[in-house]
C-alpha positions in Angstrom: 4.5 -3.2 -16.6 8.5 -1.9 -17.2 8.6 2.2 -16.2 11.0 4.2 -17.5 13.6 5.8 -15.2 12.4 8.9 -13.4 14.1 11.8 -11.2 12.7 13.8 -8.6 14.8 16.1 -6.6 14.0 18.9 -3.8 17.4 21.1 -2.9 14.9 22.5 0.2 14.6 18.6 1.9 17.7 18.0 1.0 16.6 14.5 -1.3 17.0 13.6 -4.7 15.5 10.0 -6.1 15.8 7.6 -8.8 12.7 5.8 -10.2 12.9 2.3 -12.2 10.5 -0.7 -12.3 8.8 -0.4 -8.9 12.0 0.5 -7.2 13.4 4.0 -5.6 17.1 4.7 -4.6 17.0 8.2 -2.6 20.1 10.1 -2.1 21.1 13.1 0.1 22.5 16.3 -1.6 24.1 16.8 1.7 25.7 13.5 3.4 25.7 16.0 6.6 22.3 17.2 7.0 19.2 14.8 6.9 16.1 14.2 4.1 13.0 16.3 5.4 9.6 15.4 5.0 8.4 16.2 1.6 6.2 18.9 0.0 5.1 16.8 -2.7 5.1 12.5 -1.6 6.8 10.4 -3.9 4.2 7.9 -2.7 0.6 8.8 -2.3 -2.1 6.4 -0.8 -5.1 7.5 -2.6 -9.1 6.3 -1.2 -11.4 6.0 -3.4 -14.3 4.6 -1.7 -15.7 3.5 1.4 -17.7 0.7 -0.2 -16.0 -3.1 1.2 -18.4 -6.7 1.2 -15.6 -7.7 3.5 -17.3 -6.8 6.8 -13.5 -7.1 8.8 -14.9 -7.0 12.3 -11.5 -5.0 12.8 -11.7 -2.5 9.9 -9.5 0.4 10.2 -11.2 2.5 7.7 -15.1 1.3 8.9 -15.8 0.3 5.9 -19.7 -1.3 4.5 -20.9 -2.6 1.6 -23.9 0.0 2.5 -21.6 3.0 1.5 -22.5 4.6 -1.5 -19.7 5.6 -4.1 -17.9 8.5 -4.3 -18.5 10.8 -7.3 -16.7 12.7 -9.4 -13.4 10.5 -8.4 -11.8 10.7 -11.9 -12.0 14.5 -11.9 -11.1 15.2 -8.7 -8.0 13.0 -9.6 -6.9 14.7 -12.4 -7.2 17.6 -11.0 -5.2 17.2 -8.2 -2.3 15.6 -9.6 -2.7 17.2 -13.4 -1.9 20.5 -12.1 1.8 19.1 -10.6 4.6 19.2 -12.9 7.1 16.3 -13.5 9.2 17.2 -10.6 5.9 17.3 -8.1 4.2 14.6 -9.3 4.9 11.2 -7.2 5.8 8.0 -8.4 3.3 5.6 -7.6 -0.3 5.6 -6.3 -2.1 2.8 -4.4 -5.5 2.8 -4.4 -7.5 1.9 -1.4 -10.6 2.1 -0.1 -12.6 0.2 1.3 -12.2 -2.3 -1.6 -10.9 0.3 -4.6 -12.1 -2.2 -7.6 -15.7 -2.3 -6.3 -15.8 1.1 -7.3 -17.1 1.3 -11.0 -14.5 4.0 -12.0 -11.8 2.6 -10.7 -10.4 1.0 -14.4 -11.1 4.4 -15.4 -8.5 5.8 -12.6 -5.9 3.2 -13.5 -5.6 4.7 -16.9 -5.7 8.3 -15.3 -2.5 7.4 -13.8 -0.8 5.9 -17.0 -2.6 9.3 -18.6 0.0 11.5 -15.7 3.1 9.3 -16.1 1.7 8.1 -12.6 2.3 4.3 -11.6 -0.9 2.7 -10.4 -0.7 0.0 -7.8 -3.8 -0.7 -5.6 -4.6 -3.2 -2.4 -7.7 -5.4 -2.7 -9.4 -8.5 -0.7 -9.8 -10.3 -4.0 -13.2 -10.1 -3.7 -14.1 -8.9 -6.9 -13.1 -12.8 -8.8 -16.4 -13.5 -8.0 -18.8 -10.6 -7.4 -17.9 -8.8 -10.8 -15.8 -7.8 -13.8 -12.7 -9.9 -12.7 -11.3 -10.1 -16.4 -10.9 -6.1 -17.1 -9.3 -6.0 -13.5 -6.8 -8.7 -14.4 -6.2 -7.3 -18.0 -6.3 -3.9 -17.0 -3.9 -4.9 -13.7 -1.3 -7.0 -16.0 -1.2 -3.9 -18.5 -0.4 -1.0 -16.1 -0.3 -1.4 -13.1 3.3 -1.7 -11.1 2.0 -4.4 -8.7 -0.9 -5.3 -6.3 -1.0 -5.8 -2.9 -3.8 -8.7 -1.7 -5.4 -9.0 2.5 -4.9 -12.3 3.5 -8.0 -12.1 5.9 -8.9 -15.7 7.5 -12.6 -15.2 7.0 -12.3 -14.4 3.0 -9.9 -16.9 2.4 -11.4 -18.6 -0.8 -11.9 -15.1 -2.2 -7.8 -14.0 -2.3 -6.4 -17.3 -2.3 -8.2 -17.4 -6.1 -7.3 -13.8 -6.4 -3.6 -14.7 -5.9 -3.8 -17.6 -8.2 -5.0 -15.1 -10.9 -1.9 -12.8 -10.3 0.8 -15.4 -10.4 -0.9 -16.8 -13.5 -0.4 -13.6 -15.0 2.7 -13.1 -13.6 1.2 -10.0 -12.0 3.2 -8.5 -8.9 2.2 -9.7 -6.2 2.7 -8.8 -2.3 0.7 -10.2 0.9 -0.4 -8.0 3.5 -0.9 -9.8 6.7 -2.4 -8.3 10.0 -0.3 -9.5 12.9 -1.6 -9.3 17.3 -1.1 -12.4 18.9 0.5 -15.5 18.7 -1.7 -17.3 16.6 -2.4 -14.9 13.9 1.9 -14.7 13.6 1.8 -18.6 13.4 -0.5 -17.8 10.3 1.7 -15.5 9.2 4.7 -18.3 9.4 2.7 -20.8 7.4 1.2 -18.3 4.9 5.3 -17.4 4.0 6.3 -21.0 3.7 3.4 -21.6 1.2 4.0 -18.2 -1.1 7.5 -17.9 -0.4 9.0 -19.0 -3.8 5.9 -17.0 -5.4 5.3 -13.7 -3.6 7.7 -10.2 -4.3 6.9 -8.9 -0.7 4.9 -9.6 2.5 4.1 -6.9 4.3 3.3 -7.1 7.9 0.4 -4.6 9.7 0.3 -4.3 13.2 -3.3 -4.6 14.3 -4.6 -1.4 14.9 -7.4 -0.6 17.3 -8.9 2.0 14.7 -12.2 2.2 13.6 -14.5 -1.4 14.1 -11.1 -2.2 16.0 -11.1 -3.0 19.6 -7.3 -3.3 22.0 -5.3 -6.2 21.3 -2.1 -6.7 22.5 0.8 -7.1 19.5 3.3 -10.2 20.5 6.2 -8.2 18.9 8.6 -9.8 20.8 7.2 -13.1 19.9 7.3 -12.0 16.1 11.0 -10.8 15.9 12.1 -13.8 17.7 10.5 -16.2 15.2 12.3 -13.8 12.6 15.5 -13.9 13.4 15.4 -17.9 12.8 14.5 -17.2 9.4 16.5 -17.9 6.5 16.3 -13.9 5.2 13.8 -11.8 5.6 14.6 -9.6 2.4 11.3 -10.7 1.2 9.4 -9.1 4.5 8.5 -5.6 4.4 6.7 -3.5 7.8 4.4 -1.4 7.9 4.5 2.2 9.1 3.2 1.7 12.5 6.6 -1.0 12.8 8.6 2.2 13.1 9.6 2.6 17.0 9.7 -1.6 17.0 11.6 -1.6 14.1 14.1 1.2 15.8 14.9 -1.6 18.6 15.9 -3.8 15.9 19.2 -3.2 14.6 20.1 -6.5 13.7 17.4 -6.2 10.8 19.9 -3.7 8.3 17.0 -1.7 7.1 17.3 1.9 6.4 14.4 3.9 8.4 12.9 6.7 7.7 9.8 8.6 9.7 6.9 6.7 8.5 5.2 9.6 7.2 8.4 11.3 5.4 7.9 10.0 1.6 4.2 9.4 1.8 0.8 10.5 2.4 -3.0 9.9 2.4 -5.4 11.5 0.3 -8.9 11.0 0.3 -11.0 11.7 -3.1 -14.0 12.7 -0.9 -12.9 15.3 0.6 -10.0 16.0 -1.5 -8.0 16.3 1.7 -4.1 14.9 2.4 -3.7 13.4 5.2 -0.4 12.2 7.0 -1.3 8.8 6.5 -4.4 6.6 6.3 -3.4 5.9 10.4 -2.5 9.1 11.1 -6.2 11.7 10.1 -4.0 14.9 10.5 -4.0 17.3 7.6 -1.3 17.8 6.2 -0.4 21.4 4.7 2.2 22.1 1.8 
């Protein structure tokens, strides 16, 4: 999917963006002052169920394929993000969940998005090759959505390893998200990089969280910046938000930083609350 170029701009946070195929440049009006955190995200993660088959024994979100689906997703949608105008409206969406393309409206929320001017992008355990509709998710994914982002969890290995096969064949965008605590899930990490290296836009490292089914671990960050600095380039390794202080202690990196929660936020169609982030439950208030 190719976007056309977009522009959002806020004089009060002192930002102003470019949009184009997936990628944002942000710019301050004022070189002197900093960007504020937004009004209206540029980037919203969006739940749409609770409803996983995965049964991660560390699930952030405590997920179960016992949950029933959430109603009236498509309307509460619409509603929400109808009722912004061009300037308010972000630009991109990920779906999440739980697993978002278990939920039987969730085609049907892609092309709400294209519907807004909206880019769809959504995370999923690949799963759903094999449990049901795979070939309108892979249509509907190479026809408008900007990319997908695929859980590389040990234990449903066969299920995204086929998933990923799928969105190369496609030529679908594809990014890996990889949990990382100790030593040995970072030496996974290593060998999943060499394999999908040539292959893969982005991988995009998580911290293990001790959230939800989640019990205390102890993150080997040292251990994992270490190993990175031998690598060739990292440009093709992305962090995510709960990186941010470790990340700060890393200068060497050359990545811009930003508060994690400055560009982005979490809303759930349940509840049709925004949160700060899908880490971080605390309303957030225009």
């Amino acid at each position: 999917m190719i976007d056309k170029i977009k522009i959002r701009k806020f004089k009060e946070h002192n930002y102003k963006s470019i949009y184009f195929n997936g990628k944002t440049l942000r710019f301050k009006l004022d070189q002197n002052k900093e960007m504020t955190e937004l009004c209206y995200p540029e980037f919203y993660d969006v739940k749409l169920t609770n409803s996983c088959e995965g049964e991660c024994p560390w699930c952030y979100q405590n997920s179960s394929k016992d949950e029933k689906e959430y109603c009236n997703v498509v309307e509460n949608f619409k509603s929400y993000f109808g009722n912004m105008d061009n300037n308010q409206k972000p630009f991109q969406i990920a779906f999440g969940g739980g697993e978002p393309t278990s939920h039987s409206k969730f085609i049907e929320l892609m092309n709400a998005c294209i519907e807004l001017d909206i880019t769809p992008n959504y995370t999923t355990n690949g799963m759903f090759v094999d449990k049901f509709y795979s070939k309108d998710i892979i249509n509907c994914t190479k026809n408008m959505c900007g990319g997908v982002a695929v859980s590389t969890h040990s234990h449903l290995e066969a299920y995204w390893r086929h998933a990923v096969d799928l969105f190369l064949i496609e030529k679908i965008k594809t990014n890996l998200h990889i949990i990382i605590s100790d030593k040995k899930s970072i030496n996974r990490f290593v060998e999943i990089y060499k394999e999908y290296n040539e292959l893969i836009d982005y991988f995009v490292l998580l911290p293990y969280e001790a959230v939800g089914r989640a019990t205390n671990k102890k993150i080997e960050f040292d251990y994992l910046f270490e190993i990175l600095k031998n690598f060739e380039s990292v440009e093709k390794i992305s962090y995510g938000a709960n990186f941010y202080e470790e990340l700060k202690k890393h200068k060497w990196l050359d990545i811009m930083l930003y508060s994690p929660e400055m560009f982005s936020k979490y809303l759930d169609l349940k509840d049709m609350k925004l949160y700060k982030s899908s880490f971080n439950l605390t309303e957030f208030k225009k």
